[in-house]
C-alpha positions in Angstrom: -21.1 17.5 -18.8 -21.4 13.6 -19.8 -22.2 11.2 -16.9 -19.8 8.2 -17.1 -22.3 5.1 -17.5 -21.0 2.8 -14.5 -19.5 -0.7 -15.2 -22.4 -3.8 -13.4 -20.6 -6.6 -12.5 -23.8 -9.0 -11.2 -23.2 -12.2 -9.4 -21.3 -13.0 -6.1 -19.7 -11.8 -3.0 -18.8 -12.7 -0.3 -15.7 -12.9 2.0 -12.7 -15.0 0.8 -11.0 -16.8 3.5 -7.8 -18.3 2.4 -5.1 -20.6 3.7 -1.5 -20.1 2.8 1.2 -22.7 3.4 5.0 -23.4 1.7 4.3 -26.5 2.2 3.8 -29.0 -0.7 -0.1 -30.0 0.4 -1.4 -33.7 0.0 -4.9 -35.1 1.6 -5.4 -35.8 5.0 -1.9 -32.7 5.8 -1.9 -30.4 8.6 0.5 -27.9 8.0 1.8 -24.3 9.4 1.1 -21.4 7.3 -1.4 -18.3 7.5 -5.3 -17.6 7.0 -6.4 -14.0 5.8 -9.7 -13.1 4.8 -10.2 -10.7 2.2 -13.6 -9.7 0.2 -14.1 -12.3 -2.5 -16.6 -13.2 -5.0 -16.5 -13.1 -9.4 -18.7 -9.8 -9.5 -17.0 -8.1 -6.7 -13.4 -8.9 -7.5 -14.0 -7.7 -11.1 -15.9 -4.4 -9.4 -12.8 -3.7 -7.2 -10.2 -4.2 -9.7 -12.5 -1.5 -12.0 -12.5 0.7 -9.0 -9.0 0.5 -9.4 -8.4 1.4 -12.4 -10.8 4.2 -12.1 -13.7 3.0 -13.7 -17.3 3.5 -12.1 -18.8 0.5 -11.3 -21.8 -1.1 -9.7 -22.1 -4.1 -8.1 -25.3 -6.1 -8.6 -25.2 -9.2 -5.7 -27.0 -10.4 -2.5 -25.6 -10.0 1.2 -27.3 -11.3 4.6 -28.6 -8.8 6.6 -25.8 -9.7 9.3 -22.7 -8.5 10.3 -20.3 -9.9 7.8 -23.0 -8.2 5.1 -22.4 -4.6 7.0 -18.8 -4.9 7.1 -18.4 -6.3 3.1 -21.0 -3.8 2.1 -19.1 -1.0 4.2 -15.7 -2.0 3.0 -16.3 -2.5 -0.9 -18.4 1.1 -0.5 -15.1 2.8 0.9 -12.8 0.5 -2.2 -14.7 2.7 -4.4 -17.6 -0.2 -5.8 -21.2 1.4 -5.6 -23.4 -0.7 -3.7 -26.9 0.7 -4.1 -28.4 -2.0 -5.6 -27.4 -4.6 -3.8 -30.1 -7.3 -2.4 -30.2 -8.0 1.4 -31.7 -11.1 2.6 -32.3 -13.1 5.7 -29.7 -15.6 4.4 -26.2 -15.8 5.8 -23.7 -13.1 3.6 -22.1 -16.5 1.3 -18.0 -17.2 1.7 -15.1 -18.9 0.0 -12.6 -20.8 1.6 -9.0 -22.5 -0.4 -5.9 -23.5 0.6 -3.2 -22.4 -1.1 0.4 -24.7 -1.6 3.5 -24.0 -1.7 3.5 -23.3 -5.2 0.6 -21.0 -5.0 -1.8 -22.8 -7.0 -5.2 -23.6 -5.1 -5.0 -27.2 -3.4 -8.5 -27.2 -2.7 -11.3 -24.6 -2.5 -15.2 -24.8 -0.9 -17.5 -21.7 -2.2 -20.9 -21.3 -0.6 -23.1 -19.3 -2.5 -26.3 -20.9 -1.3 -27.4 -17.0 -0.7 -26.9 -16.1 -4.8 -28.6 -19.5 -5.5 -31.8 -19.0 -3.2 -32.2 -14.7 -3.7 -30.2 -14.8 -7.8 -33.5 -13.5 -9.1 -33.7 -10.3 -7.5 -30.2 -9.6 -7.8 -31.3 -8.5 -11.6 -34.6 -6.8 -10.9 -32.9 -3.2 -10.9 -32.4 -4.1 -14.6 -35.8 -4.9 -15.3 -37.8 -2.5 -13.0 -35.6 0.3 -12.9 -33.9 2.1 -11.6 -31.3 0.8 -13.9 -33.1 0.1 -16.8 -36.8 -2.2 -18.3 -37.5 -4.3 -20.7 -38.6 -1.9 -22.8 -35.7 0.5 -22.0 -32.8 -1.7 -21.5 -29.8 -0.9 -19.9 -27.1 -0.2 -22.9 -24.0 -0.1 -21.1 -21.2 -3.0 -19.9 -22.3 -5.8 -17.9 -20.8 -8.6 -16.3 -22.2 -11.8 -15.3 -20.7 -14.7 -13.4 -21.7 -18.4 -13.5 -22.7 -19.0 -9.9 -26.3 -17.3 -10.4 -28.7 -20.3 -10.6 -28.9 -22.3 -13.6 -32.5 -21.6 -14.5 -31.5 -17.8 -14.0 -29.0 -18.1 -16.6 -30.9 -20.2 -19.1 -33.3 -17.2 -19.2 -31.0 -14.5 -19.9 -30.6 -15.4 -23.3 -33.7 -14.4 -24.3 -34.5 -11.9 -21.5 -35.4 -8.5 -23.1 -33.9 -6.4 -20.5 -30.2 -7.4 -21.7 -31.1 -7.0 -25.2 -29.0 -4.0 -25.6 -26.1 -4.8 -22.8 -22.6 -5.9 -23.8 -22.2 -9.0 -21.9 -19.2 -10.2 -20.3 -20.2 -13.7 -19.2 -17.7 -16.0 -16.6 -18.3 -18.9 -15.6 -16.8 -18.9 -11.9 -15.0 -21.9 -11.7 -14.8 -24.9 -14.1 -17.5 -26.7 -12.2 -19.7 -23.8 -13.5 -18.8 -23.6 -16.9 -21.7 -25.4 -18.2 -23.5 -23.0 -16.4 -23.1 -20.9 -19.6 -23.9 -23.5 -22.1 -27.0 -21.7 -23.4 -25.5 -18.4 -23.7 -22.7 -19.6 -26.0 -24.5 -18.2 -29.1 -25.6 -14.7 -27.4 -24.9 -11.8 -30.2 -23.4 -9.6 -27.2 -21.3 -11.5 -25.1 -17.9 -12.3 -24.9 -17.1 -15.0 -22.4 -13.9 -14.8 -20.3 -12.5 -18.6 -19.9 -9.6 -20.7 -19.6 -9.0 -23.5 -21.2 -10.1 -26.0 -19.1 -13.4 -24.5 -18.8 -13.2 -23.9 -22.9 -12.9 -27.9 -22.7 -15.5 -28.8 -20.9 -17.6 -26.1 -23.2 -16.8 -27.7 -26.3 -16.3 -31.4 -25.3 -13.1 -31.3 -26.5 -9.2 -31.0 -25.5 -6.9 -28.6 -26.7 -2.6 -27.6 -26.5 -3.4 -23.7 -26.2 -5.9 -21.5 -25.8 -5.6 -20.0 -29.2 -6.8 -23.4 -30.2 -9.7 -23.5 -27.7 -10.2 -20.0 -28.7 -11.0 -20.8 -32.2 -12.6 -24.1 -31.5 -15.4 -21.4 -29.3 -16.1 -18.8 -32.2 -16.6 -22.4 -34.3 -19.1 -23.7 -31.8 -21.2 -20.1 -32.2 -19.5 -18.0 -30.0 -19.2 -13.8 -30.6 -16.0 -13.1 -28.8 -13.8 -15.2 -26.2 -11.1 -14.6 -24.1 -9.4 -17.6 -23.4 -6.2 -17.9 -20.5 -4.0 -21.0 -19.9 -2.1 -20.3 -16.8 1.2 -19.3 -16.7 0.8 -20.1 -21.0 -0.4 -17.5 -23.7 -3.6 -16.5 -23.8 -5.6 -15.9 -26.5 -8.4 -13.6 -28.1 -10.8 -14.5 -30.6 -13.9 -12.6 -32.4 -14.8 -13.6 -35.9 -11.5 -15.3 -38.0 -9.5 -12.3 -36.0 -7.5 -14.4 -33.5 -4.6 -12.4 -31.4 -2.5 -14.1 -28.8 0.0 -13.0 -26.3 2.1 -14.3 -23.1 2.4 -13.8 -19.9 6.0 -12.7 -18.3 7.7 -15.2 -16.3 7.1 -14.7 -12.6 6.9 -15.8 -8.9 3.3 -16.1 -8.3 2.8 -15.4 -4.8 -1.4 -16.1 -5.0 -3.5 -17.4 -7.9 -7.0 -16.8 -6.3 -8.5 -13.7 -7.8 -6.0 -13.5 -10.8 -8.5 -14.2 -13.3 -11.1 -11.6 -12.2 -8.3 -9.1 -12.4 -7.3 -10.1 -15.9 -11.1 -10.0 -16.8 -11.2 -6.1 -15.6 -8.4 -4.8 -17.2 -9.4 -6.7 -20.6 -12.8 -4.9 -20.3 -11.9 -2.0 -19.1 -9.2 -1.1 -22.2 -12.1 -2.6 -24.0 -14.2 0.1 -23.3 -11.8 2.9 -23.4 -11.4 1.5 -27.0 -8.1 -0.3 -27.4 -7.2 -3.0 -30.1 -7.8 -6.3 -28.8 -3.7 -6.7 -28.6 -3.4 -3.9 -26.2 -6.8 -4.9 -24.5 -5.2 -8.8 -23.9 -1.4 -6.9 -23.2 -3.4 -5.1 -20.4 -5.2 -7.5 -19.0 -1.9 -9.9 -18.8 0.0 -6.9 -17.4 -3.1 -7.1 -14.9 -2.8 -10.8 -13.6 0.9 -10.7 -13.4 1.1 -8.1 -11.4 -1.9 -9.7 -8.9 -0.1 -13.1 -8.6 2.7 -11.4 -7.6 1.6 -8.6 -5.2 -1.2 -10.2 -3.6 -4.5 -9.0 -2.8 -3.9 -6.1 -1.9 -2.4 -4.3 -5.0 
């Protein structure tokens, strides 16, 4: 009997606290609505929409050794995300807080990852000193990274030998973070999941769609990108083989997590083998139905 290889989704989380008002939201506005915290975070979000969708997965991440570490460990165990691996420290567990407006878009947003920035180095060491894999054995399977790992971190995984063999799925978190990636742009195994404001400030350039910013990636050395644009088509791009597709109209009633959902279900059809058009179909099918169930899908 075959062992499914797990999914690693490495990078942060953390718990998500986020504001939701009807209200159209300008600075300095106090305004009735409702707070909800949920578990948060690039890696984990991708790890519990894979859990989802059945997929095994491991999540790869750093926690404080406090309370709000027990309960996110506790509750992303239970959501199906395997958490053996995780790093404890002596750091608070990190958090997220945004407000959302009345039209569901994010009015503003404060993440606090200082515990991934300080600790981002041990995160990977199961890759590197087993029990996941070495550099002379690396680990062959799927493996996602996001962009709040510290920079100098992510500068050296383009020529670490203990990815050599992984298919990357790089993000870049937010598009604060998107230069993040810079240096990986040209790695042989990695697609990178953007949209097209982060495929901007990538390429120092401005683009209508993101087929265009799509292309404009695999031109500036890129293996495979996934670029999104919103409530706009998205696009797909490895090689000259370039294959678009839009999302349905709908009543978006969050945005915060939509991308990390879209980034699962692309992978996961990925790896059960789809064509890229069913792989992007899913992964839209993915975000539109987050946006418009919520969280809690």
């Amino acid at each position: 009997m075959t062992v499914e290889r797990p999914i690693l989704c490495a990078g942060s989380a953390l718990w998500d606290v986020i504001a939701r008002t009807e209200r159209v939201m300008r600075p300095g506005h106090d305004v009735p609505g409702r707070i909800s915290r949920q578990m948060g975070g690039v890696a984990l979000n991708v790890a519990l929409a894979l859990a989802r969708r059945g997929r095994a997965v491991e999540l790869l991440s750093t926690v404080g050794r406090d309370a709000s570490g027990d309960s996110l460990l506790s509750v992303a165990t239970e959501a199906g995300v395997g958490c053996a691996h995780v790093t404890r420290t002596s750091d608070p567990t990190d958090s997220y807080m945004a407000i959302e407006d009345g039209s569901s878009d994010v009015f503003a947003a404060v993440a606090d990852c200082m515990g991934l920035e300080r600790s981002g180095h041990h995160v990977l060491a199961p890759l590197r000193d087993g029990p996941l894999g070495t550099t002379a054995q690396p680990w062959t399977g799927a493996l996602v990274i996001d962009g709040n790992f510290p920079q100098p971190l992510l500068d050296g995984l383009t020529d670490d030998p203990a990815l050599a063999a992984s298919h990357l799925a790089l993000v870049p978190a937010s598009p604060g973070k998107a230069r993040r990636l810079m240096r990986l742009m040209t790695h042989p195994r990695a697609t990178f999941y953007l949209n097209r404001i982060e495929a901007r400030i990538l390429c120092n350039a401005s683009f209508e769609t993101a087929a265009e910013a799509a292309q404009a990636l695999i031109r500036e050395g890129a293996t495979e990108v996934v670029v999104t644009d919103s409530h706009r088509p998205a696009a797909a791009a490895k090689g000259d083989q370039l294959v678009t597709g839009a999302p349905p109209t709908v009543r978006a009633r969050t945005t915060t997590g939509a991308g990390d959902a879209f980034l699962a279900a692309h992978l996961d059809a990925t790896v059960s083998g789809h064509d890229p058009h069913e792989a992007l179909a899913q992964a839209l099918e993915a975000a539109t139905k987050h946006i418009t169930q919520g969280h809690a899908q």
